[in-house]
C-alpha positions, 0 to 999 in steps of 0.5 A, spaced: 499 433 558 503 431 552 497 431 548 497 439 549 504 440 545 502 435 540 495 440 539 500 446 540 504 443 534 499 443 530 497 449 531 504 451 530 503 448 524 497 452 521 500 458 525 506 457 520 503 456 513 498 463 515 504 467 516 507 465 510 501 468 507 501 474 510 509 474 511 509 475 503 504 480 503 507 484 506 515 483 503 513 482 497 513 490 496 521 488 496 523 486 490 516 488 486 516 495 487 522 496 482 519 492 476 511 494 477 513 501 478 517 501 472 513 496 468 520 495 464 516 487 463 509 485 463 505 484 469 506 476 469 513 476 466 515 479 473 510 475 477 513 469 473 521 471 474 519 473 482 515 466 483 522 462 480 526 467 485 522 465 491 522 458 489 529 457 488 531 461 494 526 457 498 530 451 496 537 454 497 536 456 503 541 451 508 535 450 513 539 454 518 532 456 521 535 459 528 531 464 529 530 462 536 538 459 537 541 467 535 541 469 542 535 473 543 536 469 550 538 463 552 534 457 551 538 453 556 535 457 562 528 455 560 524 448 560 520 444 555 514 447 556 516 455 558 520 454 550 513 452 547 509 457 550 515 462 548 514 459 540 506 459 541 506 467 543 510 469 537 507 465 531 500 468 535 503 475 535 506 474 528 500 473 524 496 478 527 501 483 527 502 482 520 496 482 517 494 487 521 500 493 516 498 488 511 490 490 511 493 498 512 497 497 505 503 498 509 510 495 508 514 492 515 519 489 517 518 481 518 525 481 522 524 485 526 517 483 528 520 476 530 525 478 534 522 483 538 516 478 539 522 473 541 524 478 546 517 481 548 515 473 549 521 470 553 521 477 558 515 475 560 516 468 561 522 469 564 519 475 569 514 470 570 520 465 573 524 470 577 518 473 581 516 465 582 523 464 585 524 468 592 533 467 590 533 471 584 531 479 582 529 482 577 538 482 576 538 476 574 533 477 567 539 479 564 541 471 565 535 470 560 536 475 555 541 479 550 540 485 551 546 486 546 543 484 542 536 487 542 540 493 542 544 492 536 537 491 532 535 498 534 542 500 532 540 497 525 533 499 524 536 506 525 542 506 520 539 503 515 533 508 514 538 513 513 543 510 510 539 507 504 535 513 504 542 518 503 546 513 498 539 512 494 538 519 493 546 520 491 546 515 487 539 516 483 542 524 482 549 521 480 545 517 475 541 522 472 546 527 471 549 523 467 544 518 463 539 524 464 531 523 462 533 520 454 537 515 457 537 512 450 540 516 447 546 517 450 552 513 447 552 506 448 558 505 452 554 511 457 549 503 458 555 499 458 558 501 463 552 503 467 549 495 466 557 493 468 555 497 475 548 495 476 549 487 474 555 486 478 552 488 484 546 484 484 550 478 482 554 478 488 549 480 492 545 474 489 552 470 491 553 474 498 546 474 500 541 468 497 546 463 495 551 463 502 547 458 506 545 454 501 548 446 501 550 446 493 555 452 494 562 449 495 566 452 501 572 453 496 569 458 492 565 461 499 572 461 502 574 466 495 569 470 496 569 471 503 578 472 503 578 476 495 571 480 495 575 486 490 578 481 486 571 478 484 567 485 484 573 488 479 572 482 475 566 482 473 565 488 472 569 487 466 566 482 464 559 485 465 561 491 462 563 488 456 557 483 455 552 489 456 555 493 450 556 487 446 548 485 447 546 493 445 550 493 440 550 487 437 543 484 439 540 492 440 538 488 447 535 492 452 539 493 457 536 496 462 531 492 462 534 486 463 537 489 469 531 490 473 529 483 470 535 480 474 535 484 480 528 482 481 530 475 482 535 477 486 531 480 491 526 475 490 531 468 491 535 473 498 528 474 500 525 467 500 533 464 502 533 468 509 527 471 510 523 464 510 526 463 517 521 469 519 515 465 518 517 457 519 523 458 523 519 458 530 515 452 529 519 448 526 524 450 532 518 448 537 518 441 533 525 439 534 524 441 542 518 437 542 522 430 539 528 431 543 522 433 550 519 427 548 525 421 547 527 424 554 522 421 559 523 427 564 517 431 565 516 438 561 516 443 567 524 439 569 527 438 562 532 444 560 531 445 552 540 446 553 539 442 546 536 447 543 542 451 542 545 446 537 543 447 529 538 443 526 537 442 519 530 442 515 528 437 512 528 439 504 521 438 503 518 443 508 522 447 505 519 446 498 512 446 501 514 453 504 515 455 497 510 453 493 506 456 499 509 463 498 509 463 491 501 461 491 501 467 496 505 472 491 500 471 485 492 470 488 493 476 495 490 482 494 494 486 499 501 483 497 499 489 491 497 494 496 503 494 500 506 494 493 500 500 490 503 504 498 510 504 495 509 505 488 504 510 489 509 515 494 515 514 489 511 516 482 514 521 478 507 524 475 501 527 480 496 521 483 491 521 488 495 522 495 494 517 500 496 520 505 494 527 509 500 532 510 502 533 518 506 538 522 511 535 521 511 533 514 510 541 513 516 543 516 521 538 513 518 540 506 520 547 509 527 546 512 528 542 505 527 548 501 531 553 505 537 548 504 535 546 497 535 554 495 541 556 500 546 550 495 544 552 489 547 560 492 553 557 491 553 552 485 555 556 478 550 558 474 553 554 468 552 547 472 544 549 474 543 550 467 546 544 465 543 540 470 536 541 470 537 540 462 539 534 465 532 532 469 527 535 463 522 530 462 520 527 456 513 529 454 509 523 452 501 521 452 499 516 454 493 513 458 494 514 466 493 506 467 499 505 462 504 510 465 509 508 469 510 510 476 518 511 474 523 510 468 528 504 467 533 508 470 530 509 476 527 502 477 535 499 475 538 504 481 532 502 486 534 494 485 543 495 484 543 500 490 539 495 495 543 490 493 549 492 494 547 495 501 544 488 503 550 484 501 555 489 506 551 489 511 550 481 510 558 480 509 560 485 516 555 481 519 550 487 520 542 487 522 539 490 516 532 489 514 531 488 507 523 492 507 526 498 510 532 498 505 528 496 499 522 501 501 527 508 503 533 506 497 526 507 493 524 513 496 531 518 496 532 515 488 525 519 488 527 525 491 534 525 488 530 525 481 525 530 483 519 526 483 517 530 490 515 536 487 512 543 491 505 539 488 506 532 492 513 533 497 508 534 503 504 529 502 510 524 500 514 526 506 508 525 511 507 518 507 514 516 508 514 518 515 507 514 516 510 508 515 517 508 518 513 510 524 509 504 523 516 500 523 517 502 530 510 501 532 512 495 530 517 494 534 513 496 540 507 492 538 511 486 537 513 486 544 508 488 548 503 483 544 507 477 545 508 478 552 502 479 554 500 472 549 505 469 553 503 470 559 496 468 558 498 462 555 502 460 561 497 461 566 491 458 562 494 453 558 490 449 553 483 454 555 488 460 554 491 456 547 484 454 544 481 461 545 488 465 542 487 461 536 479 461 536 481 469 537 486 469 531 481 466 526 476 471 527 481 476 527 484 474 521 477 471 517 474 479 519 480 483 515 480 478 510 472 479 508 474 487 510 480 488 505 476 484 500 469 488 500 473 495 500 478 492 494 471 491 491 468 497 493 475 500 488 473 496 483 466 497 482 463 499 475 460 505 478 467 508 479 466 515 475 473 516 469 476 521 468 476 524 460 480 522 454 479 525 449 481 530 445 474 534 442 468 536 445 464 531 441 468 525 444 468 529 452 460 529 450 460 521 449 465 520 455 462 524 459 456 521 459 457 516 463 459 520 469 453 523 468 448 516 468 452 514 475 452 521 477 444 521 476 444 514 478 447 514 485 444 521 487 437 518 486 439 513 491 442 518 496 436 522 496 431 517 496 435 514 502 434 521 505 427 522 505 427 515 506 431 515 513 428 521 515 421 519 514 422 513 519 426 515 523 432 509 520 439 513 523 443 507 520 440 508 514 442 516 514 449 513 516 450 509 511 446 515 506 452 519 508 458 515 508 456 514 500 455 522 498 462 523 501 464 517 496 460 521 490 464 527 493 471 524 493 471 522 486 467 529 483 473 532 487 479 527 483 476 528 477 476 536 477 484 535 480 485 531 473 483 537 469 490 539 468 492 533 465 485 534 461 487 540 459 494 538 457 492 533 453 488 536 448 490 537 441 489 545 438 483 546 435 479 542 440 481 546 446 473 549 448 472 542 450 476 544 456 471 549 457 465 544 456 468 539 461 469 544 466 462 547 466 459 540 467 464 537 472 462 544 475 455 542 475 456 535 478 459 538 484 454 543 484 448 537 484 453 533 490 453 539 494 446 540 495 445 532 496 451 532 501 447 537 505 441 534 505 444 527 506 448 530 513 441 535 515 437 529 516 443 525 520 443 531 524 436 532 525 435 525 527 441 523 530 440 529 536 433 526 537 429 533 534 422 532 534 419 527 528 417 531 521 409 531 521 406 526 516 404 532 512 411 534 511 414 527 510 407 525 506 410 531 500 418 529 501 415 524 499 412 526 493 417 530 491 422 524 491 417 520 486 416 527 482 424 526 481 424 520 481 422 520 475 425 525 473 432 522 474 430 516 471 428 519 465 436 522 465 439 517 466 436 512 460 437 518 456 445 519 458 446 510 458 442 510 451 447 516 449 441 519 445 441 526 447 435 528 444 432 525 449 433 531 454 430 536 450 423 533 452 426 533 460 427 541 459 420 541 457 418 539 464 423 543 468 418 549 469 413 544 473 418 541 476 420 547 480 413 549 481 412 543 484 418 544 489 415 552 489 408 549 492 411 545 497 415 551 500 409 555 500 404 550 504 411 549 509 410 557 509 402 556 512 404 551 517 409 555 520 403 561 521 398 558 522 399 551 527 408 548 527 411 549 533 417 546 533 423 551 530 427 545 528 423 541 524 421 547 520 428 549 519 430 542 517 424 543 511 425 549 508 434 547 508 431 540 505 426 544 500 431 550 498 437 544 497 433 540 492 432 547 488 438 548 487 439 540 486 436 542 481 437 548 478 445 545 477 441 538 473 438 542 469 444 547 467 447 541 466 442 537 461 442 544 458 449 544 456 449 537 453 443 539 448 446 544 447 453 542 445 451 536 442 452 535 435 449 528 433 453 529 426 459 530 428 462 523 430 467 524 437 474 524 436 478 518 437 485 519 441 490 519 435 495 513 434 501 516 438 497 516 443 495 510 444 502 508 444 
């Protein structure tokens, strides 16, 4: 028997270093966002400051990992072997849970999976006691369990949501008001001061939250901070303050910078310092039972785990094994920068592609809010609303999308200070707070307080937000019932129940990681349509160009795969066939929503470039309609078991496809040479390519007099024939636009160097 704890152990083991993987995917969104949105630094100096915050965290952590001994129930009430399969259920749980909202791209909360997974697993194993043992009811479960406790957490999920949301939006409003939109031009103690706020709050929460458990820290100036916490707040926002003008006026230092740079590695040192008993605490709980069970002698079913109660120190180097772990994870894991991309992405100042779909709810919140909004600006004075939206006009700079920041330093140092002083007033009152749901809604009232949810994107932001605090309580839900049920299996199967849990977990796991990897490669692939940047009709032609080529490229292979599937009747293929049109579709789609900003862009005298580029994305839509229909008429056709085309039609679909098949090829070598003249010699040949379509239209029209009998078939051929007209009706309008608009003695505008800075 002692042999399955030892094989439980090591599965707690690798359960533990899986977890820390993908317990930092989903909680690096807390102290990434800020910097990455803002890109106030590079890319890598963030990676590098948040991996020296995790590593120092990690080390400074005391050890206290009694994620288990916090009351969530009562260890002295359980055996040996109740205890491990308590510990066995929750890592199983954890890890899925967790890389399943990291798969979505969607922040959780670790805290609060961990502890409803203790709760769900311990319920279960303890009603499993009761119901064996004829002198106890379902009374005496609160012998077991806290339920205080559990209720205190829910309390908390609840309260920070709002309070973090609320004090974010003040103050960000507060800020802005005051710095507004040039904050740089304002005087430089309008900086200091800020900076003085800013750098005092993270630096106490650095002490308060990241550095009070750890070993170093002298009990003298534990004891300060906890008996004069206003004495050390007043202070160093003196000293800050005056540091902070010194270094703009001495050292032009860039503040703000600086401050998001330090708050960074605040959040990344607290995350690593108290978050890390999320992932290692529960397996190195289950060890420290396992050495006490195992010096005892008594048998596993008999041996109450009272000792459990007492605080363990972790040995220093699992924690520098952890950390190394962590820090490793932050730099190499695809799905930590997408639950960072889902945060950002929500808190942007500019338009992007929403990801999420507006909703009932979502709709009348935006509703309510206008109303409200429209009923305080009644009352404000004029004068204030005049000199508030001032305030809040943004300055226009042109740059490249992929070089904008989501938002500016402003709001990025709000972001990081107003979180942390949440966090270290919950920390010192003793408060339940999960640092994700703070971090995440503090980032989403700044970016409503500063506008960013405008008429254009609030409903498609609010519905987002609501998406994912409605995933944190799913989490909650899932947690417990998820490790009840694991629970109760692994009591009752034992070593089976273990080994099939763990061979289930891997799969499950390996299947979301080939999954996430295969759709971030679809997003990264070459044949990804761009949107325009230039500023003259020359240079839209040549951008253009290889819109076109893909377009041309990818619509040969749907309509082939269409004639193809529908030839042989493949409903897999048809599927598939489908699923690549409506890709083509949404991008066609995005590029025609970027046309505003296209337009925006262009310099005065190279404005008819927008009507070039209307007209061809105008015809790329056209071409993407017809093959849509196509691609969706065959699938339809076959997946509702209609009668087989006859071999004569599927013989002239099939020269019709070589016929353009040629056709697109010829285009397409034309639009990657980039030698336009080529086009002319395709027109030559637009005549016989319709005459083409026009002969087969007019057999079908034969066949259907003289000998088709089924009504659906001839249906399907004339829409299959008339769409291919009009694919190609919109190919040629669009290769006539090119020939025409071409100028090969013009060069193509380049961006001018303001804009390229």
């Amino acid at each position: 028997m002692e042999n399955l704890y030892v094989y439980m152990l090591a599965a707690l083991a690798f359960l533990a270093v899986a977890d820390l993987v993908v317990g930092v995917s989903n909680d690096a969104v807390n102290f990434l966002n800020s910097a990455i949105g803002s890109k106030a630094v590079s890319f890598k100096t963030i990676m590098i400051v948040a991996s020296i915050g995790v590593a120092v965290g990690a080390m400074t952590s005391s050890g206290m990992m009694e994620v288990a001994r916090k009351g969530i129930f009562n260890p002295g009430e359980f055996m040996f072997d109740e205890i491990m399969v308590i510990f066995m259920a929750v890592m199983l749980t954890d890890i899925l849970l967790l890389d399943f909202f990291n798969t979505l791209g969607l922040p959780t909360s670790t805290t609060v999976s961990i502890v409803f997974e203790l709760l769900g697993a311990s319920v279960a194993v303890a009603l499993i006691k009761i119901y064996a043992d004829d002198s106890q009811s379902i009374i005496d479960l609160a012998n077991y369990i806290n339920n205080e406790k559990a209720i205190e957490i829910i309390l908390g999920i609840l309260l920070s949501v709002v309070v973090a949301f609320t004090v974010g939006a003040i103050v960000q409003y507060v800020s802005r008001l005051l710095l507004s939109f040039k904050f740089e031009e304002k005087p430089i103690w309008y900086s200091a001061i800020f900076s003085g706020f800013a750098i005092t709050s993270i630096m106490y929460f650095i002490i308060v939250k990241g550095l009070k458990n750890a070993a170093f820290m002298p009990s003298s100036v534990k004891e300060f901070l906890s008996t004069n916490p206003l004495t050390f707040i007043a202070v160093s926002f003196i000293t800050f303050t005056l540091l902070s003008y010194l270094a703009i006026k001495v050292f032009n230092a860039k503040i703000y910078t600086l401050i998001i740079i330090v708050g960074t590695f605040a959040l990344a040192v607290a995350f690593a310092g108290n978050d890390l008993v999320n992932f290692i605490g529960v397996p190195i709980a289950a060890y420290n039972s396992f050495e006490v069970w195992s010096t005892s002698g008594i048998e596993a079913s008999k041996y109450a785990m009272v000792a459990l109660g007492e605080p363990v120190q972790t040995e220093p180097y699992l924690l520098l094994v952890a950390g190394l772990i962590m820090v490793l994870t932050l730099w190499f894991s695809s799905k930590a920068k997408s639950v960072v991309k889902t945060s950002v992405d929500l808190s942007r100042q500019d338009e992007v592609k929403e990801r999420f779909e507006p909703n009932y709810l979502s709709r009348n919140i935006v509703r309510l809010t206008i109303g409200l909004n429209d009923s305080i600006n009644h009352i404000l004075p004029e004068s204030f609303k005049n000199w508030s939206n001032i305030q809040f006009v943004k300055p226009t700079v042109i740059t490249k999308a992929q070089d904008k920041p989501a938002f500016d330093l402003v709001r990025a140092a709000v972001n990081l200070m107003v979180a942390s002083v949440l966090i270290s007033i919950a920390t010192s009152m003793k408060l339940p707070l999960s640092t994700t749901y703070v971090t995440f809604m503090v980032a989403m009232g700044t970016s409503l307080a500063d506008r960013a949810w405008g008429s254009e994107s609030a409903v498609y932001r609010v519905a987002g937000v609501l998406n994912v605090i409605g995933g944190w309580f799913f989490t909650a839900f899932s947690a417990f019932v998820a490790a009840s049920v694991m629970a109760f299996i692994l009591y009752h199967g034992q070593g089976y129940a273990l080994a099939g849990l763990l061979t289930l977990a891997i799969i499950l796991l390996a299947r979301n990681y080939l999954s996430h990897r295969k759709s971030s490669k679809i997003m990264r692939e070459e044949d990804q349509l761009e949107k325009a940047e230039s500023s003259s009709t020359q240079g839209v032609i040549h951008e253009s160009a290889a819109n076109i080529a893909n377009v041309i490229k990818r619509g040969n292979k749907i309509y082939t795969s269409a004639i193809n599937g529908l030839a042989v009747q493949d409903l897999k293929l048809l599927k598939k066939n489908r699923k690549q049109i409506d890709k083509l579709s949404t991008e066609i789609d995005d590029l025609k929503d970027n046309i505003f900003y296209f337009i925006r862009n262009l310099e005065e005298p190279s404005v008819s470039a927008s009507n070039f580029y209307i007209n061809i994305l105008g015809y790329l839509q056209d071409m993407t309609q017809s093959l849509e229909y196509i691609s969706k008429a065959s699938h339809k056709h076959i997946n509702n078991n209609h009668k087989k085309l006859k071999f004569s039609q599927v013989k002239e679909l099939k020269d019709l496809d070589e016929s353009l098949e040629t056709l697109f090829s010829t285009t397409q070598t034309a639009f990657e040479s980039r030698s336009f003249e080529m086009i002319g010699s395709v027109l030559a040949d637009k005549a016989k390519i319709f005459e083409l379509v026009r002969e087969k239209i007019q057999k079908q029209v034969e066949r259907t007099r003289n000998e088709e009998s089924s009504p659906k078939n001839t249906t399907l051929y004339f829409s299959l024939l008339l769409e291919t007209k009009d694919l190609l009706t919109a190919m040629m309008n669009l290769l006539e636009e090119y020939f025409h608009s071409h100028d090969s003695s013009i060069a193509p505008a380049q961006p001018s160097s303001e804009q390229e800075e």
